[in-house]
C-alpha positions as CSV (number, residue, x, y, z in Angstrom):
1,X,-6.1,-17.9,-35.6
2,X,-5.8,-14.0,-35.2
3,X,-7.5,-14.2,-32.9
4,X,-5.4,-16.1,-30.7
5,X,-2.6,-14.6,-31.9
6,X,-4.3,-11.2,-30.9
7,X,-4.7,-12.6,-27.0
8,X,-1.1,-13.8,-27.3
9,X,0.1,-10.3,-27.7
10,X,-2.3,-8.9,-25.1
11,X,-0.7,-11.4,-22.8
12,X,3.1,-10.7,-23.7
13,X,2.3,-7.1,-23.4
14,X,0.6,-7.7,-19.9
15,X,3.8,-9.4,-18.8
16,X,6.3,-7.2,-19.7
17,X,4.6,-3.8,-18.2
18,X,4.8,-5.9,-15.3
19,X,8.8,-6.4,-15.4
20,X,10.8,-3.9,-13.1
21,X,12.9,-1.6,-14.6
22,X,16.6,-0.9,-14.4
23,X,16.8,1.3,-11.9
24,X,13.9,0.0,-9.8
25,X,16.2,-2.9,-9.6
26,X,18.9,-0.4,-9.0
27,X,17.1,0.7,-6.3
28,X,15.9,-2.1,-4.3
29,X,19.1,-4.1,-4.3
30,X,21.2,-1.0,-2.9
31,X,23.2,-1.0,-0.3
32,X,22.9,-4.7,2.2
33,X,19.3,-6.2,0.6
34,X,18.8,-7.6,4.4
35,X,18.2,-4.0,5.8
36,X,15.6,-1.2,5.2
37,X,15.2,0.8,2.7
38,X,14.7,4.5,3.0
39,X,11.2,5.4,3.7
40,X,10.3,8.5,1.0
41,X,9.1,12.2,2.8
42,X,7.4,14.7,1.7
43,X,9.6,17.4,2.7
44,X,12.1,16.3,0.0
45,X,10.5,17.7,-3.6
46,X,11.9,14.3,-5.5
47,X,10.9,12.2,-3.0
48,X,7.1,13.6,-2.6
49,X,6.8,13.6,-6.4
50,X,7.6,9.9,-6.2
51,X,5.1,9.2,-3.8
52,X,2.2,11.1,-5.9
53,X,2.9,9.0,-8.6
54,X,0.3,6.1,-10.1
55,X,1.9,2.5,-9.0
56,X,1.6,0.0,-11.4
57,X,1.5,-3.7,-11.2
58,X,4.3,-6.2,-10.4
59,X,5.2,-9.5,-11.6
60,X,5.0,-11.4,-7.9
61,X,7.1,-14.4,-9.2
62,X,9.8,-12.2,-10.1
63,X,12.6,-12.6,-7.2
64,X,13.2,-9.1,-6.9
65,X,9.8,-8.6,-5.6
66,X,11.1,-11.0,-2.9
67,X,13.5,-8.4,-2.0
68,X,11.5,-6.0,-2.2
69,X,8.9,-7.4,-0.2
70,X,11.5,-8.3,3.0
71,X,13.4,-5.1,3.0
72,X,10.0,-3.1,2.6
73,X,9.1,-5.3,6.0
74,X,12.3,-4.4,7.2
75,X,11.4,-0.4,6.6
76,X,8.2,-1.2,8.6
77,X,10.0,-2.7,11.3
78,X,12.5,0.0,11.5
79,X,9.6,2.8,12.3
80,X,8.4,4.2,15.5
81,X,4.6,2.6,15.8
82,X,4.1,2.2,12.0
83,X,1.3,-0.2,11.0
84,X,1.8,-0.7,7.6
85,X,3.6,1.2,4.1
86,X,3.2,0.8,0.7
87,X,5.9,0.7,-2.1
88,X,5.8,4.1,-3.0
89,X,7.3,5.2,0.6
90,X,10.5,3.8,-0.4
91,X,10.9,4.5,-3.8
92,X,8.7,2.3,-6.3
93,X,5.7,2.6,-7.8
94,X,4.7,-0.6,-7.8
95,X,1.7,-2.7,-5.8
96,X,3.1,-3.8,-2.9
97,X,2.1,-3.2,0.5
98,X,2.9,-4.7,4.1
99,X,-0.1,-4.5,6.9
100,X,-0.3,-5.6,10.6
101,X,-3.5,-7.9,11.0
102,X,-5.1,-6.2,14.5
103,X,-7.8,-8.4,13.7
104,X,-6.0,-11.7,14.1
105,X,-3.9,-13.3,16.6
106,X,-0.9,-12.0,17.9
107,X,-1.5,-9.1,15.6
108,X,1.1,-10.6,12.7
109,X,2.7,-8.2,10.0
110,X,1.3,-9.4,6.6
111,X,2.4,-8.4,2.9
112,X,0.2,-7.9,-0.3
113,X,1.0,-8.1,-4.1
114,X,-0.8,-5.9,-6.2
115,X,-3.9,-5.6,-3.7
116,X,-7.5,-4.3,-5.0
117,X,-10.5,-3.6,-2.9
118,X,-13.5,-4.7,-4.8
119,X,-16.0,-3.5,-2.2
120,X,-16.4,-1.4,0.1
121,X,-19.5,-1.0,3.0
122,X,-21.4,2.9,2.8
123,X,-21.3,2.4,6.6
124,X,-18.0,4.7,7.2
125,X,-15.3,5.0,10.8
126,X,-14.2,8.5,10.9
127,X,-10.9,8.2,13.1
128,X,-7.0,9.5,13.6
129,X,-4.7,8.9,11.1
130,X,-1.0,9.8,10.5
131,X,2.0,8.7,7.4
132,X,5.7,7.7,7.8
133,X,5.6,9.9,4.9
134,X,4.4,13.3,6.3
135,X,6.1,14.3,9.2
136,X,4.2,15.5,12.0
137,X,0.6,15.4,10.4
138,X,-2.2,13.9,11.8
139,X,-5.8,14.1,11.5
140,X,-9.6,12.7,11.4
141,X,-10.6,10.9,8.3
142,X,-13.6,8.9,7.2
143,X,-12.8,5.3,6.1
144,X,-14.9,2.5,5.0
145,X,-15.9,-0.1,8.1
146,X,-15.6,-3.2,5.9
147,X,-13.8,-3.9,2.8
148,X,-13.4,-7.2,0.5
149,X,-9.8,-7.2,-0.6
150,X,-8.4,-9.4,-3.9
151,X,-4.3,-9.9,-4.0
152,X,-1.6,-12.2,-4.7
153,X,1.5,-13.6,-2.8
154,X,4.9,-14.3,-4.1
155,X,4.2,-17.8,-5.6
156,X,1.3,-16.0,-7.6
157,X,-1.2,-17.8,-5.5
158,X,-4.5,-15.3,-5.8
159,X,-6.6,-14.1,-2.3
160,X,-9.9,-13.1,-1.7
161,X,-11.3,-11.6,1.9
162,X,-12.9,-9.5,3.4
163,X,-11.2,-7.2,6.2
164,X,-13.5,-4.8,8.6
165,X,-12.4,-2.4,11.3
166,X,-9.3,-0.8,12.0
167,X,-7.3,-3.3,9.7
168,X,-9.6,-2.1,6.8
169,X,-8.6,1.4,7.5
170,X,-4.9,0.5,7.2
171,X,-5.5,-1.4,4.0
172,X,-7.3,1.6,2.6
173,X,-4.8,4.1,3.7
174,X,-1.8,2.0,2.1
175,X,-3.9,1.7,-1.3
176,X,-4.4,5.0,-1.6
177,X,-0.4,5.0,-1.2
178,X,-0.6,3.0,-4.7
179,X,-2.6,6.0,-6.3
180,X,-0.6,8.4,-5.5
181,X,-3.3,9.6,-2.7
182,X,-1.8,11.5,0.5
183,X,-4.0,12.1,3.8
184,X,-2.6,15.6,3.8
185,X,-4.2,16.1,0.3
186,X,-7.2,13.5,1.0
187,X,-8.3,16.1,4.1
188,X,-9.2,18.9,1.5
189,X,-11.2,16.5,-0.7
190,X,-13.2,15.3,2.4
191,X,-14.4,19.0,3.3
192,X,-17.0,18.3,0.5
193,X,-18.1,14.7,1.4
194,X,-20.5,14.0,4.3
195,X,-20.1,10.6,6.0
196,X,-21.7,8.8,9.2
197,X,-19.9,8.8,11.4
198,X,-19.3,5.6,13.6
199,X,-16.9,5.5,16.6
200,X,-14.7,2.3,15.8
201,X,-11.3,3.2,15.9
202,X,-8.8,1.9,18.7
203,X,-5.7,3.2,18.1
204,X,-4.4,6.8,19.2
205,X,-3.1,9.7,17.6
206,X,0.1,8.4,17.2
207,X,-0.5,5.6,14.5
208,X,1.3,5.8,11.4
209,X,1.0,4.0,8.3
């Protein structure tokens, strides 16, 4: 009986961390809920504080991760070339991301609820990369060709796939988003890694995520 008891806790406690705060609510229902939010930049010390920050999960049932999810498409939508953005580029640190699928047809625009890569292959792209975050930064980075990805839509319903080329590459970028992890600070960490490299890469310079 304590034991159960013990599990019921976990699971109460599991629920609530997931529940949005006040002004994360605050923040996502400003202003008309059927238009973009604000996407986050570095240049502004609050703003790239917010977007170093750990995300955390949330509760995809909720219907303000409904909101959240449309006005972060929205965001996307709203961008010059972006391919995909993450939670944290407009203000919450939770585990959401939006992606367009280059590797099905007619190249949709696909969100994710609290995404995880289980797996990743050794066998590494190194190509171009650039952030609707960081203005006017772009550079090579080494990313995993294939990845298997676990997430969750808005009814709950759980996912498993596995993702390989330049779709992988935006998936990883936008999860790194969820760890706080920039390509502008990802760069210095890389000097010290050594990668094959494999030429897979399609896009140009310009791609932003």
């Amino acid at each position: 009986m304590k034991k159960i008891s013990f599990l019921l806790i976990l699971f109460i406690g599991f629920v609530n961390a997931q529940k949005l705060t006040t002004n994360e609510i605050s923040l996502i229902n400003q202003g008309d809920t059927n238009t973009a939010l604000p996407i986050y930049q570095t240049t502004d010390t609050d703003q790239h504080t917010t977007l170093l920050n750990l995300s955390s999960e949330i509760n995809p049932t909720d219907a303000h991760t409904a909101v959240l999810v449309k006005r972060m498409k929205e965001s996307l939508l709203s961008t010059d070339g972006g391919v995909g953005i993450a939670a944290p580029q407009v203000g919450i640190n939770r585990k959401v991301i939006w992606v367009q699928r280059f590797d099905k047809k007619d190249e949709p625009l696909e969100y994710f609820i609290n995404p995880v890569i289980v797996w990743k292959s050794e066998l590494q792209n190194l190509g171009p990369e650039g952030d609707l975050s960081i203005p006017e930064f772009r550079d090579q980075f080494y990313r995993s060709k294939v990845i298997q990805l676990e997430y969750v839509d808005l009814k709950g319903q759980k996912y498993s796939e596995i993702v390989e080329g330049f779709t992988a590459v935006i998936f990883q970028h936008e999860i790194d988003h969820l760890f706080g992890i920039l390509i502008s600070d990802k760069k210095e960490k890389e000097k010290n890694d050594s990668y094959k490299q494999v030429d897979a890469f399609k896009k140009s310079d310009s791609t932003t995520r």
